[in-house]
C-alpha positions in Angstrom: 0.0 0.0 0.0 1.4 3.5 -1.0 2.4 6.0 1.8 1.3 9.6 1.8 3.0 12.3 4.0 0.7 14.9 5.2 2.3 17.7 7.2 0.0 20.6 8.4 -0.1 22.4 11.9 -3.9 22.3 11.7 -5.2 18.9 12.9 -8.9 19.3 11.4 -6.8 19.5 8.0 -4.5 16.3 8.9 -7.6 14.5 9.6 -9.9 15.2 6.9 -7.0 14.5 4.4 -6.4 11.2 6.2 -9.7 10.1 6.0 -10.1 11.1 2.2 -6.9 9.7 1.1 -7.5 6.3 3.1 -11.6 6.6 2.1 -11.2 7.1 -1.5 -8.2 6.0 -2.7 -6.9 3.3 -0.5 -3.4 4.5 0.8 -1.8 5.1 4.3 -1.6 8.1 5.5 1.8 9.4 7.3 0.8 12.3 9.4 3.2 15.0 11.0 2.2 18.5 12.2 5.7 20.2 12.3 8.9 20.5 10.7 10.7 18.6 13.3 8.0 15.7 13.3 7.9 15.5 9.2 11.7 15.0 9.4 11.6 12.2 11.7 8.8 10.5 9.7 10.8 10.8 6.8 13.6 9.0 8.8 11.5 6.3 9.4 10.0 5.9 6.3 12.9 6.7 3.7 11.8 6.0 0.4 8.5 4.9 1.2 6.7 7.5 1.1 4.4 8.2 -3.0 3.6 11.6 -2.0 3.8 14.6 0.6 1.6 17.2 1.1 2.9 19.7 2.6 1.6 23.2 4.4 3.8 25.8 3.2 3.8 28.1 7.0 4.6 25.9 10.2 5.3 27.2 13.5 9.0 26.3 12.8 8.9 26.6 9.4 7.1 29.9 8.7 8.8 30.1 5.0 8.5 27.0 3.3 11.3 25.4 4.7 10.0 22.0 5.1 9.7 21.6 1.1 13.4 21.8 1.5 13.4 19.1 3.5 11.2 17.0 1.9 12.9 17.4 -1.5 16.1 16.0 -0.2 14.3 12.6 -0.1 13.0 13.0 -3.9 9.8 13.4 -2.7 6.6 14.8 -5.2 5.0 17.6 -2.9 2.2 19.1 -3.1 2.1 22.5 -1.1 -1.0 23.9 0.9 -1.2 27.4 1.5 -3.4 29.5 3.0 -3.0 33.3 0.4 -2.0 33.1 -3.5 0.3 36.0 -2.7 2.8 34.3 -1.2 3.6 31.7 -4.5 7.2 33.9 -4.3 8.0 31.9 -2.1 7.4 28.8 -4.3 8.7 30.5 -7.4 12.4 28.7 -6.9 11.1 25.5 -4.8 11.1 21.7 -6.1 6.8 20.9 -5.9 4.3 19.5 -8.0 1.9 22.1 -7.3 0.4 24.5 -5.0 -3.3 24.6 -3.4 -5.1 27.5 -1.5 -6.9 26.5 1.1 -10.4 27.5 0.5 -13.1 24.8 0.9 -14.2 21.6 -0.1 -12.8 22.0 -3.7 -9.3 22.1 -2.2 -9.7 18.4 -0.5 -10.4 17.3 -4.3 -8.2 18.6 -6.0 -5.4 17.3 -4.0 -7.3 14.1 -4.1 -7.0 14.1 -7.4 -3.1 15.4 -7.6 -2.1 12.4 -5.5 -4.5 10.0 -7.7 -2.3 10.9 -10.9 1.5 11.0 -9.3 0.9 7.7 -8.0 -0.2 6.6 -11.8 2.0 8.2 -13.4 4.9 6.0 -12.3 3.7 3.6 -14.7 3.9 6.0 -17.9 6.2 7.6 -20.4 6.4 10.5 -21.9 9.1 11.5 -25.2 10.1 14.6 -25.3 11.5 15.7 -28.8 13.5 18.9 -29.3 17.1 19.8 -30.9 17.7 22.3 -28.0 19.1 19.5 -25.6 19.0 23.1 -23.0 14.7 23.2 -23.9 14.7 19.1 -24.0 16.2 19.2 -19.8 13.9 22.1 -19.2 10.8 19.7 -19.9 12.3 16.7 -18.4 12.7 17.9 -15.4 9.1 19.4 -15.2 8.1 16.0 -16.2 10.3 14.2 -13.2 8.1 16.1 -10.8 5.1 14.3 -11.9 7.0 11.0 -11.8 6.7 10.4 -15.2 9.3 8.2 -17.3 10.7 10.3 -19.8 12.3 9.7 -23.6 14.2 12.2 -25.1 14.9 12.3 -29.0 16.3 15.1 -30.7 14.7 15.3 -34.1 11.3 13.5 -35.3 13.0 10.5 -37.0 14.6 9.7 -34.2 11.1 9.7 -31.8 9.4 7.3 -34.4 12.1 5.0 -33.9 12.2 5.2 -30.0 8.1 5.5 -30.5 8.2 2.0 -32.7 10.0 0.3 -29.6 8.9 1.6 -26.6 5.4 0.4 -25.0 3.1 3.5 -23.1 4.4 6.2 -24.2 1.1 8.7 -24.0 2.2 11.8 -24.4 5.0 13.7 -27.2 6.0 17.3 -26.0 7.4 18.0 -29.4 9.5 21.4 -30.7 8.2 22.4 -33.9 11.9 23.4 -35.8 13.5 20.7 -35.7 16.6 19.3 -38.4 15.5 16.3 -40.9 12.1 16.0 -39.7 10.3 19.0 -37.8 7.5 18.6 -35.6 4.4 18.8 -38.0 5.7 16.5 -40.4 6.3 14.3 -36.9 2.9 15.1 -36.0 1.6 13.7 -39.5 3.4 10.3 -39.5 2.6 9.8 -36.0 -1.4 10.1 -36.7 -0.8 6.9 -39.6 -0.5 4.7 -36.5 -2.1 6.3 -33.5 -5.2 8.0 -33.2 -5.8 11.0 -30.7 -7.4 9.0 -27.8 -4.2 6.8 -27.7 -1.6 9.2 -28.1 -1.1 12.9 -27.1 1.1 15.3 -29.0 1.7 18.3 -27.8 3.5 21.4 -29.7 6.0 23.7 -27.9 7.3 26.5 -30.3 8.8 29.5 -30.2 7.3 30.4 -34.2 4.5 33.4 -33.5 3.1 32.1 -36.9 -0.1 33.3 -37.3 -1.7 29.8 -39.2 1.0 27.8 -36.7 -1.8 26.0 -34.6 -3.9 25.2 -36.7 -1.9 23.5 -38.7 -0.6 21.7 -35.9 -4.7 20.9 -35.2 -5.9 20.1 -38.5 -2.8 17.8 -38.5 -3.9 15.5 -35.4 -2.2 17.9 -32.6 -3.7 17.6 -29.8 -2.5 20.8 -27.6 -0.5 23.3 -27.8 2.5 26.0 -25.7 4.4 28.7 -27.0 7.8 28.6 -25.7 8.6 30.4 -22.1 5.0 29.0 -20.6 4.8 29.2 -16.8 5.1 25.9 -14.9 1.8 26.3 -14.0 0.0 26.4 -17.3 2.5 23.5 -18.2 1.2 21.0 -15.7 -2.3 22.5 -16.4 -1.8 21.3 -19.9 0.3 17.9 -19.1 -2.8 17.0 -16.6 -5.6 17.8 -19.3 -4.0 15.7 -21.3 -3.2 13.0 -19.1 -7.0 13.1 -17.9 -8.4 13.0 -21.5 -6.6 9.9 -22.5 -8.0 8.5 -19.2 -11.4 9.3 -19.7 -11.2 7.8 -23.2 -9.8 4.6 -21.7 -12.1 4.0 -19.2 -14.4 4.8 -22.4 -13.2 2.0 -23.8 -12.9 -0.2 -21.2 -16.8 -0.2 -20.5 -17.5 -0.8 -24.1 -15.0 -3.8 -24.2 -14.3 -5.2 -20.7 -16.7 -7.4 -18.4 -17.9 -5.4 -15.4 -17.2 -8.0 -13.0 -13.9 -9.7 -13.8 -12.3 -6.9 -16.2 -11.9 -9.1 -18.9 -12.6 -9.2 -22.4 -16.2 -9.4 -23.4 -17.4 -11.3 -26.2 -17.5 -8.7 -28.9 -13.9 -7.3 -28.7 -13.0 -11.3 -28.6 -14.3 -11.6 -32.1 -13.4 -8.0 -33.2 -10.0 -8.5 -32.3 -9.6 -11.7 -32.4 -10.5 -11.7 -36.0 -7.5 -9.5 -36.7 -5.4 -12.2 -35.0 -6.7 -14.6 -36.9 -6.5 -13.2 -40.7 -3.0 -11.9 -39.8 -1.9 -15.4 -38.6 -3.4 -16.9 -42.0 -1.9 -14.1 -43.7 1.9 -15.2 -42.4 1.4 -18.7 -42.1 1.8 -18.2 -37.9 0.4 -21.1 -35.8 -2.9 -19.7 -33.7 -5.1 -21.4 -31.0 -8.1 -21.2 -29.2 -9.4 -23.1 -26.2 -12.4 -22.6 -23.9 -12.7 -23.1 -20.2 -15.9 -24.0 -18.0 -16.4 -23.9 -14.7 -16.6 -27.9 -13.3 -20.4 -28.1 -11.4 -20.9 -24.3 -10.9 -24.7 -24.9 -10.6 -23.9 -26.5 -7.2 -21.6 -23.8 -6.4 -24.3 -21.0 -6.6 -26.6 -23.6 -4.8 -24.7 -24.1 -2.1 -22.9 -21.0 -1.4 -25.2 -18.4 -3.3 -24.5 -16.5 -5.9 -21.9 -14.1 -4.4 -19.7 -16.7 -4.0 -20.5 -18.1 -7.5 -19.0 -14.3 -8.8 -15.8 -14.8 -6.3 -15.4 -18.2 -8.1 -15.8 -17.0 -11.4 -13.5 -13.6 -10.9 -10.7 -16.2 -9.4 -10.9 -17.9 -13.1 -9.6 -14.9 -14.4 -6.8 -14.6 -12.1 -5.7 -18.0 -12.4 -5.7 -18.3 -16.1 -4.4 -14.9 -17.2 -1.2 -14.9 -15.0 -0.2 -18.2 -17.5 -0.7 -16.2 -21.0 1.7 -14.4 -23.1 0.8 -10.6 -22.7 -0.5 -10.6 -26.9 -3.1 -13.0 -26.2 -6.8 -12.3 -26.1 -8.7 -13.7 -22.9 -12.1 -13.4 -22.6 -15.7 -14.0 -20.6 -17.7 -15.3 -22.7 -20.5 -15.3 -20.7 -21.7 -17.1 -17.0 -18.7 -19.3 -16.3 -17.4 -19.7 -19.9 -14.4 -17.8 -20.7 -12.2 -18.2 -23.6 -8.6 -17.4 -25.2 -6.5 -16.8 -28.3 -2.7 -17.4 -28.8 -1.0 -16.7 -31.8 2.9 -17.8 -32.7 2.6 -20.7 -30.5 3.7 -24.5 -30.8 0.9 -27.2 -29.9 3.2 -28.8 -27.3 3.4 -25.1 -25.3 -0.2 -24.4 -25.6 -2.2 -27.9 -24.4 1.3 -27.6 -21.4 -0.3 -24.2 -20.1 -3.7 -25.5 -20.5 -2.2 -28.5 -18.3 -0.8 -26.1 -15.8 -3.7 -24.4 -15.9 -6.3 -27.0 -15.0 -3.7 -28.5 -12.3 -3.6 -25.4 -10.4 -7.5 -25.2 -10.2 -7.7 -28.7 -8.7 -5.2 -27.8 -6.3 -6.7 -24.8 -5.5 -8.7 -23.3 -2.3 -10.7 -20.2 -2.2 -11.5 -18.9 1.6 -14.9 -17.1 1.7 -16.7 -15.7 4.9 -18.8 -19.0 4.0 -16.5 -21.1 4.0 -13.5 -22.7 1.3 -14.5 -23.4 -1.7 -12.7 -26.0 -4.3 -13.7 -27.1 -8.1 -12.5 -28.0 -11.3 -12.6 -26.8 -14.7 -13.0 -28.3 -18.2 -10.6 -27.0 -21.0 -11.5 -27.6 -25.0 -8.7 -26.5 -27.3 -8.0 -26.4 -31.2 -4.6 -25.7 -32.8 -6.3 -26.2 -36.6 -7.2 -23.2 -38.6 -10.1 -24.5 -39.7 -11.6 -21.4 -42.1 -12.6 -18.9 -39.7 -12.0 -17.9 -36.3 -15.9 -18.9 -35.5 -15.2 -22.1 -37.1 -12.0 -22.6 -34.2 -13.7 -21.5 -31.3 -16.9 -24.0 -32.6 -14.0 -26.3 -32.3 -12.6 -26.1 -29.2 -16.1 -25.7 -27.6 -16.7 -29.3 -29.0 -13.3 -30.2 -27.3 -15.1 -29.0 -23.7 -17.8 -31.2 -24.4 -16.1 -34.2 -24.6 -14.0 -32.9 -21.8 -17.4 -32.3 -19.6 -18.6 -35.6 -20.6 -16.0 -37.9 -20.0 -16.3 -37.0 -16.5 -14.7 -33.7 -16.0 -11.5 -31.6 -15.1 -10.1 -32.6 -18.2 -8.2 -30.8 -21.7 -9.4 -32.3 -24.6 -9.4 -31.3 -28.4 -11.4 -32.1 -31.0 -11.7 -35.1 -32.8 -10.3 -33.4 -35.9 -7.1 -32.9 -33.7 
């Protein structure tokens, strides 16, 4: 569980943070109300700590002076304060943010600050610009959001780093830039990603007046003039961030299962059908298997249907921690779930459909109602057969024979 520091004289503040932060988003909260306590918590905790937040006038530390300390521990901070008028004092400090304490809104937007630094540990960002001086300038704006950062000094080399790195979401990209500037960067990019997948965002110093929208009607999706304040930066780096999100989770209702946060069906066969044609199309092996629940009728029976949804979620743990990360695993529907692997041998598929159904029958789940055990069935085809339909028809004739020749068994067709 992630650590948060919250440092504030006012004990009403500490509290209601600590309750938010633990309430809605499921972290610990560290809590110090001077200098000299925050310094001994960060003793104790080191490098465990996500996130401080951090009141910018203590009793011994009327000035800021505990940022200071924080920031020796490469800590992201987020600084309360109680007047706008004294962000001189932040001008040369090492924070995220600041936040003026006025009301309710203040409790979630630091909510919300402390939602995307702990996310952002898992994201990249590439920032392309010949002025390796402008490049560092960025970086280390990034950095303070804990985001991963690429750097690539000219478009061609950011479609080469963008061709082998995985979630990258955002390009901060300089428009002038030797052998291939930023729009005709911009361009290429939009060939391969579309605008909900991947953020680019401009950063000139060209006063052009046609400049942004060419850089809009081009697939852009925000824009800064050079010698932008840190605060419009992060302003624009967190609406961007935040779009991308909303589009994912977007996406994620259309395509995922609400209770297990699989697949569903119909991005099975949407995607799936792209697997499948581009596997015909290079003569690279493809397989499908379905798996089934052993009995679950007397699991709902027994232990009611709340358990039935713990034993079917715990299906989806079990047998997507054994796939390649390019396979496709889906519910199906009820206790039916399903799977497609492409580039792999016969021998290495039925093995993990082995492992699979050994690790079920081995397997305990403790409820408030007491441990539950059971079995599945697994049907699999390795043959093309002339449509991905066709192979998943297959396999689910493989389960039958597995469910009818008594159970916890992986079987293929006959055809096999």
């Amino acid at each position: 569980m992630k650590n948060i520091l919250v440092v504030d004289d006012s004990k009403t503040i500490c509290e209601t943070l600590k309750k938010l932060i633990t309430d809605k988003l499921n972290f610990n909260v560290i809590v110090a109300n001077s200098k000299r306590e925050c310094e001994e918590k960060l003793l104790e905790f080191r490098q465990n700590i996500a996130v401080a937040v951090l009141d910018l006038s203590l009793p011994d530390a009327p000035n800021g002076e505990v940022i200071d300390s924080v920031s020796k521990f490469d800590i992201p901070s987020i600084v309360l304060t109680g007047s706008a008028m004294k962000d001189n004092i932040l001008r040369n400090k090492d924070i995220v943010d600041y936040v003026i304490k006025e009301g309710s809104f203040t409790y979630e937007y630091i909510l919300n600050l402390i939602e995307r630094i702990v996310t952002n540990y898992h994201l990249k960002v590439l920032v392309v610009d010949d002025s390796k001086v402008a490049a560092v300038q960025t970086i280390n704006l990034l950095k303070r959001y804990q985001l991963k950062c690429l750097y690539a000094k000219d478009g061609k080399e950011a479609l080469e780093i963008l061709a082998n790195e995985n979630e990258i979401k955002i390009i901060f990209t300089d428009y002038n830039m030797p052998i291939l500037n930023g729009l005709e960067l911009t361009k290429k990019i939009r060939n391969t990603y579309s605008k909900d997948e991947l953020s680019i965002v401009v950063m000139t110093s060209d006063k052009s007046q046609d400049i942004v929208s060419k850089f809009l009607k081009f697939g852009a999706n925000d824009f800064l003039y050079k010698g932008f304040s840190e605060e419009e930066f992060f302003a624009r780096l967190n609406s961007n961030l935040e779009t991308l999100e909303l589009f994912q989770t977007i996406k994620d209702k259309a395509n995922k299962d609400y209770m297990t946060g699989m697949f569903n069906r119909r991005y099975f066969f949407d995607e799936g059908n792209q697997l499948y044609l581009s596997s015909v199309k290079n003569n690279d092996s493809v397989s499908v298997a379905m798996f089934d629940i052993d009995k679950f009728k007397n699991i709902n029976d027994t232990y009611g249907h709340d358990i039935g949804d713990i034993a079917i979620c715990e299906v989806a743990n079990i047998v997507n921690k054994h796939f390649l990360k390019d396979a496709i695993i889906s519910r199906f529907g009820g206790e039916e779930f399903c799977v497609i692997q492409s580039k792999i041998k016969k021998d290495d598929f039925v093995k993990i459909l082995e492992t699979i159904r050994k690790e079920f029958e081995t397997n305990i789940i403790t409820t408030q109602k007491g441990d539950i055990k059971y079995t599945v069935s697994v049907g699999y085809t390795t043959l093309k057969g002339t449509s991905l339909d066709d192979m998943v028809n297959c396999s689910d004739e493989g389960l039958y024979l597995a469910k009818n020749n008594g159970r916890n068994q992986v079987r293929s067709t006959t055809c096999e």
